[in-house]
MDTraj code that builds the backbone (N, CA, C; nanometers):
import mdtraj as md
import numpy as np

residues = "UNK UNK UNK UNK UNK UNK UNK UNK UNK UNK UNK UNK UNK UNK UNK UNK UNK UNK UNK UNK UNK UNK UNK UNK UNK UNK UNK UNK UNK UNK UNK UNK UNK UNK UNK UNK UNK UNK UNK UNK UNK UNK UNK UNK UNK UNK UNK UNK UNK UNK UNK UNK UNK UNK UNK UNK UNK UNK UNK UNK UNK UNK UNK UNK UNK UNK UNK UNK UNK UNK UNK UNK UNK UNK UNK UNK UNK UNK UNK UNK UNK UNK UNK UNK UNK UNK UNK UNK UNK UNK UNK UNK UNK".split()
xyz = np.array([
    [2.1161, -1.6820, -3.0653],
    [2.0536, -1.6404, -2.9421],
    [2.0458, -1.7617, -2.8497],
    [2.0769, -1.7486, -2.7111],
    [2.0574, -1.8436, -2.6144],
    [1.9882, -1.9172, -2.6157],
    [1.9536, -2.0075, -2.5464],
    [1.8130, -2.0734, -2.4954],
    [1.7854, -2.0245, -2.3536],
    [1.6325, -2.0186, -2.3404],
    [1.6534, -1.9845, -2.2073],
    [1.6348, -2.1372, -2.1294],
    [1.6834, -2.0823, -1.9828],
    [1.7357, -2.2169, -1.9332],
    [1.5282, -2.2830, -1.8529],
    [1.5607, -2.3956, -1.8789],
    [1.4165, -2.4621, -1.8075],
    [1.4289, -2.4463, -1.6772],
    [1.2722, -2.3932, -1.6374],
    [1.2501, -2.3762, -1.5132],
    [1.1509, -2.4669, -1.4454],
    [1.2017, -2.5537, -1.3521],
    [1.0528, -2.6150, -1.2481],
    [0.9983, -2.5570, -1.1511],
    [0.9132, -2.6330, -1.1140],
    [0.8241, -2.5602, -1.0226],
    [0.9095, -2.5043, -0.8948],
    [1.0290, -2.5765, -0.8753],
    [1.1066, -2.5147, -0.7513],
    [1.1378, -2.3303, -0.7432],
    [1.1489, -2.3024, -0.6693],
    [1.1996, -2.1479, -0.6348],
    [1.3438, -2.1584, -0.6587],
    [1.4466, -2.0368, -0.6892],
    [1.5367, -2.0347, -0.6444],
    [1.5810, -2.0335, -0.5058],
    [1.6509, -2.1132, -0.4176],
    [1.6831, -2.1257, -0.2954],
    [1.7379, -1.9865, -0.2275],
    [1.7597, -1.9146, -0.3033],
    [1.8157, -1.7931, -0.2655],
    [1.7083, -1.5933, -0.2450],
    [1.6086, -1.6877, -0.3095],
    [1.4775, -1.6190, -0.2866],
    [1.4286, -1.6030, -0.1335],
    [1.3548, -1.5441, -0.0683],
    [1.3355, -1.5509, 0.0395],
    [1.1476, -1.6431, 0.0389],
    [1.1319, -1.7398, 0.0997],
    [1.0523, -1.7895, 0.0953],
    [0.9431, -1.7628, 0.2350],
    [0.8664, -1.7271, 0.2219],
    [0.7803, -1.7142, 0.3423],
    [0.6744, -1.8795, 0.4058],
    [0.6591, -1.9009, 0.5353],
    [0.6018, -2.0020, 0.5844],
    [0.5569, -1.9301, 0.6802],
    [0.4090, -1.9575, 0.7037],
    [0.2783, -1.9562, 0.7900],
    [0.3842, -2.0587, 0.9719],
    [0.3074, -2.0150, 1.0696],
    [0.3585, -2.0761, 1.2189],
    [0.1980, -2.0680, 1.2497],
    [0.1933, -2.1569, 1.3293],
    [0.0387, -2.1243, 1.3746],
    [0.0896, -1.9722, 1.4314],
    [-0.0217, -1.9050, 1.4606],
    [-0.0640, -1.7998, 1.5171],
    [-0.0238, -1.7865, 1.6822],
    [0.0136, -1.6688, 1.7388],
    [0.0867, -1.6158, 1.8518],
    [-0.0822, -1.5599, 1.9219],
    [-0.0861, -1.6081, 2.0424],
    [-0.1450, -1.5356, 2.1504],
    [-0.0836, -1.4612, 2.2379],
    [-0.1548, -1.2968, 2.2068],
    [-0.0802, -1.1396, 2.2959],
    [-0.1734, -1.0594, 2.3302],
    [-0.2344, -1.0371, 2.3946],
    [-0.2613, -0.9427, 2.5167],
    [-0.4250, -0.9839, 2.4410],
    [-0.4507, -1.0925, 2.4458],
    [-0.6173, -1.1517, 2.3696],
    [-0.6163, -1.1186, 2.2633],
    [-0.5290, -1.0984, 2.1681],
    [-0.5543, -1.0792, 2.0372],
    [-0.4564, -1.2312, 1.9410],
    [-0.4985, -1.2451, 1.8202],
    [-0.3947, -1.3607, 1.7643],
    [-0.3340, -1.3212, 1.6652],
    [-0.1865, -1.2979, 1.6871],
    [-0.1102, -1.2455, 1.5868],
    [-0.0374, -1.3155, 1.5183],
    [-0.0005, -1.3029, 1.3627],
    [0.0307, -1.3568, 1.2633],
    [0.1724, -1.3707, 1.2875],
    [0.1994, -1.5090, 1.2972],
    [0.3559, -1.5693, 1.2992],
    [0.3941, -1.6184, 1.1628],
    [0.5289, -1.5592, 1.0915],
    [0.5547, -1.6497, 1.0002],
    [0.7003, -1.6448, 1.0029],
    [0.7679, -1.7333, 0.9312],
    [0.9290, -1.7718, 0.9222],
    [0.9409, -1.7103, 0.8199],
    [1.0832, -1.6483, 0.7484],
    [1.0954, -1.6102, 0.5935],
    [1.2411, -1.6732, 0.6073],
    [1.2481, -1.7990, 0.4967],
    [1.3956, -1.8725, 0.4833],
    [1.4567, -1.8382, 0.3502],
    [1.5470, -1.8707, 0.3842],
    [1.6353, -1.8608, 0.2208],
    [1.7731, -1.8935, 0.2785],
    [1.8670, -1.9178, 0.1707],
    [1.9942, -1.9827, 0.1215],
    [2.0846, -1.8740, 0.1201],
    [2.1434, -1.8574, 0.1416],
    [2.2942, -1.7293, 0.1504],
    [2.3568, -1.8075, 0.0525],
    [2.4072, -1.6539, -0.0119],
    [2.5422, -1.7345, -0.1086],
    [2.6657, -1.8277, -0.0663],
    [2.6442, -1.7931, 0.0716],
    [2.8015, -1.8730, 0.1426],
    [2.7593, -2.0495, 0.1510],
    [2.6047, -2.0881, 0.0772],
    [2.5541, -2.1723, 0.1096],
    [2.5368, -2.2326, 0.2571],
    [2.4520, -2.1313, 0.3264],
    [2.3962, -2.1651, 0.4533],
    [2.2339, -2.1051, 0.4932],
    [2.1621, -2.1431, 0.5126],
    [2.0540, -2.1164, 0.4935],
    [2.0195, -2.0430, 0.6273],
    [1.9423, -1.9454, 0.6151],
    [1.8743, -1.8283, 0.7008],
    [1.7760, -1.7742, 0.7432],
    [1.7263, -1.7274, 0.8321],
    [1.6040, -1.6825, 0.8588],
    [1.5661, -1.6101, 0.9547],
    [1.4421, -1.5557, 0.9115],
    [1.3835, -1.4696, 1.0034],
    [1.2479, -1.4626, 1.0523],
    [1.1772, -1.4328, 1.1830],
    [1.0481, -1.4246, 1.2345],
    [0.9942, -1.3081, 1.1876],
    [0.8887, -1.2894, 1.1514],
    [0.7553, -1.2442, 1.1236],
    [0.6514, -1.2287, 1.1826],
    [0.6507, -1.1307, 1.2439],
    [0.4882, -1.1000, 1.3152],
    [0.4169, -0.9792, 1.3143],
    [0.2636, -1.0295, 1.2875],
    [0.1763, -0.9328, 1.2762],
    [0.0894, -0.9445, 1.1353],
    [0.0383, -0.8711, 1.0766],
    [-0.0571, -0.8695, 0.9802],
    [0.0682, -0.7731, 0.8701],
    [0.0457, -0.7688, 0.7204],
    [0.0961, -0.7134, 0.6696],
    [0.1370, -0.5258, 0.6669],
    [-0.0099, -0.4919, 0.6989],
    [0.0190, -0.3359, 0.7353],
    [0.1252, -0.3248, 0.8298],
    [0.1210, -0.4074, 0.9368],
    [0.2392, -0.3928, 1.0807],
    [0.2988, -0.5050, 1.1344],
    [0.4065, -0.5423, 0.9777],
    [0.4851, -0.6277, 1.0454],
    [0.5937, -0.6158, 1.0938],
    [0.6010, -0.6478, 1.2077],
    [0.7683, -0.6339, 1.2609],
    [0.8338, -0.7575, 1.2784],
    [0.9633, -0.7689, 1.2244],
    [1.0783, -0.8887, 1.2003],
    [1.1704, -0.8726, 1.2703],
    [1.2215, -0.9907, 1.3088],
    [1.3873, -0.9852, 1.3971],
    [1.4704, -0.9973, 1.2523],
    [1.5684, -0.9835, 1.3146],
    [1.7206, -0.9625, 1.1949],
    [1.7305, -1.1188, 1.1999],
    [1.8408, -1.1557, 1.0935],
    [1.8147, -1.3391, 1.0751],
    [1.8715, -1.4173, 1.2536],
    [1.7781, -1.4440, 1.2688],
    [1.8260, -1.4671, 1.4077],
    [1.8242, -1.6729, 1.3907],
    [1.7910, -1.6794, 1.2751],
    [1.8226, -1.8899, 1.2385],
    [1.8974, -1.8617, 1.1353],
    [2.0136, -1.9744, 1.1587],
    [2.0640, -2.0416, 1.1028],
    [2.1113, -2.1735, 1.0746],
    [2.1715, -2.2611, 0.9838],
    [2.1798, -2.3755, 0.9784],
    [2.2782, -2.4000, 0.8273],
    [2.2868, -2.5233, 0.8150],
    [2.4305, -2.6056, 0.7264],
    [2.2729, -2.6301, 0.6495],
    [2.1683, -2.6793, 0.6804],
    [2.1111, -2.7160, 0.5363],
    [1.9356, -2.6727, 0.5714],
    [1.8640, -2.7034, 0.5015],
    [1.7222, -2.6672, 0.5537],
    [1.6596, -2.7651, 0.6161],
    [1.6566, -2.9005, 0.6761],
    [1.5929, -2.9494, 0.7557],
    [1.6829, -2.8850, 0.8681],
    [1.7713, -2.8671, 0.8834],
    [1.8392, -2.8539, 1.0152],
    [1.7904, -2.6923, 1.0426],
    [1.7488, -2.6113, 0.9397],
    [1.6857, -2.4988, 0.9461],
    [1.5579, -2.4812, 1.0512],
    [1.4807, -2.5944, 0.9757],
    [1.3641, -2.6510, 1.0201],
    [1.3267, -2.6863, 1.1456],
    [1.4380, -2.7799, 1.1949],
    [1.4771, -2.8095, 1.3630],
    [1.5016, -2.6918, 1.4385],
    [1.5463, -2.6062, 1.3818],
    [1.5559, -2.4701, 1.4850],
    [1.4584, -2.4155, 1.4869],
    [1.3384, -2.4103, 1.3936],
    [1.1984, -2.3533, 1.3814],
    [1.1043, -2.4283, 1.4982],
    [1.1418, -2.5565, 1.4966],
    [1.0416, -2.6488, 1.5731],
    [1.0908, -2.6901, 1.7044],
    [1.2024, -2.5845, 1.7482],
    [1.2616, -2.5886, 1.9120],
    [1.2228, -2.4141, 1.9288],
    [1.1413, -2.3222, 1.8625],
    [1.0676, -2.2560, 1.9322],
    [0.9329, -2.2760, 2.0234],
    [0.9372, -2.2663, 2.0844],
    [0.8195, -2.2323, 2.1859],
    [0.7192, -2.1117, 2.1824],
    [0.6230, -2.1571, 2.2128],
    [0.5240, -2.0190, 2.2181],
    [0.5857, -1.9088, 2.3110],
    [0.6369, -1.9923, 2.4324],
    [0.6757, -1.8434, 2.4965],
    [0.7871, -1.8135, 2.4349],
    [0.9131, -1.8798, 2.3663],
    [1.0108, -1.7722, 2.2942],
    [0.9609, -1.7025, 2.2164],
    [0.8557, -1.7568, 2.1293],
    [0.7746, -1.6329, 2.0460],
    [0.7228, -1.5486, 2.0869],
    [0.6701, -1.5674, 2.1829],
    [0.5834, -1.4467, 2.2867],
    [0.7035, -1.3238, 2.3541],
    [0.8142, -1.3995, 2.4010],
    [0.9248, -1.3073, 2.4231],
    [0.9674, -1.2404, 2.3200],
    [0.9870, -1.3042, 2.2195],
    [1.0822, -1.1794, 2.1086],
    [0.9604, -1.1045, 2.0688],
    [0.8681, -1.1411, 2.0193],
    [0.7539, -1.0566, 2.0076],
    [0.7302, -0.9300, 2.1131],
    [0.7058, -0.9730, 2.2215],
    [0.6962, -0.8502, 2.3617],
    [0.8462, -0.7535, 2.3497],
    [0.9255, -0.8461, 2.3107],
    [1.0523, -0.7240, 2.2965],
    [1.0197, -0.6502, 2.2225],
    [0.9850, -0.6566, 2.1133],
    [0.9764, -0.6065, 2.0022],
    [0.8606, -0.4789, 2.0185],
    [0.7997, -0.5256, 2.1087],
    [0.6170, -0.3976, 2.0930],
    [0.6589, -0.3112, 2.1935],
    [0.7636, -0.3483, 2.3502],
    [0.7504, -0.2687, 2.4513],
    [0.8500, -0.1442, 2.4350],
])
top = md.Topology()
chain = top.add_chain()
for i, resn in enumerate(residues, 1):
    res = top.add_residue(resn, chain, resSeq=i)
    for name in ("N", "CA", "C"):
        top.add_atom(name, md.element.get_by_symbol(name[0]), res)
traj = md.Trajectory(xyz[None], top)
């Protein structure tokens, strides 16, 4: 019988990992921003926005991409509140 193989604390990269954004201001209320990343088999890493509370979340399709995950990262941290506020308002109107 096999061994099974050792696991660390890391995730598989190919898992979809969720990350917290600070919080979105919309029409006086503060809505829940988060990123969900992960690794494609083609080895390129992906992602998608998250907003709202769990009962009503609505997501864009992977609209980041990147060659590795800091460069993932850099595309996370050249959003703006108002691009968030825009895809968000697309999304509700």
């Amino acid at each position: 019988m096999p061994a099974q193989p050792v696991r660390y604390g890391r995730p598989d990269p190919a898992d979809p990992v969720i990350h917290e954004l600070p919080p979105l201001r919309w029409a006086g209320e503060s809505v829940v921003v988060q990123v969900e990343i992960r690794r494609d088999a083609d080895g390129m890493w992906r992602g998608r926005l998250l907003f709202g509370a769990e009962e009503a979340v609505r997501s864009t399709a992977e609209i980041l991409c990147a060659v590795s995950e800091p460069e993932l990262w850099l595309a996370v941290s050249c959003l703006n509140s108002h691009h968030l506020r825009d895809l968000y308002r697309s999304m509700t109107e």
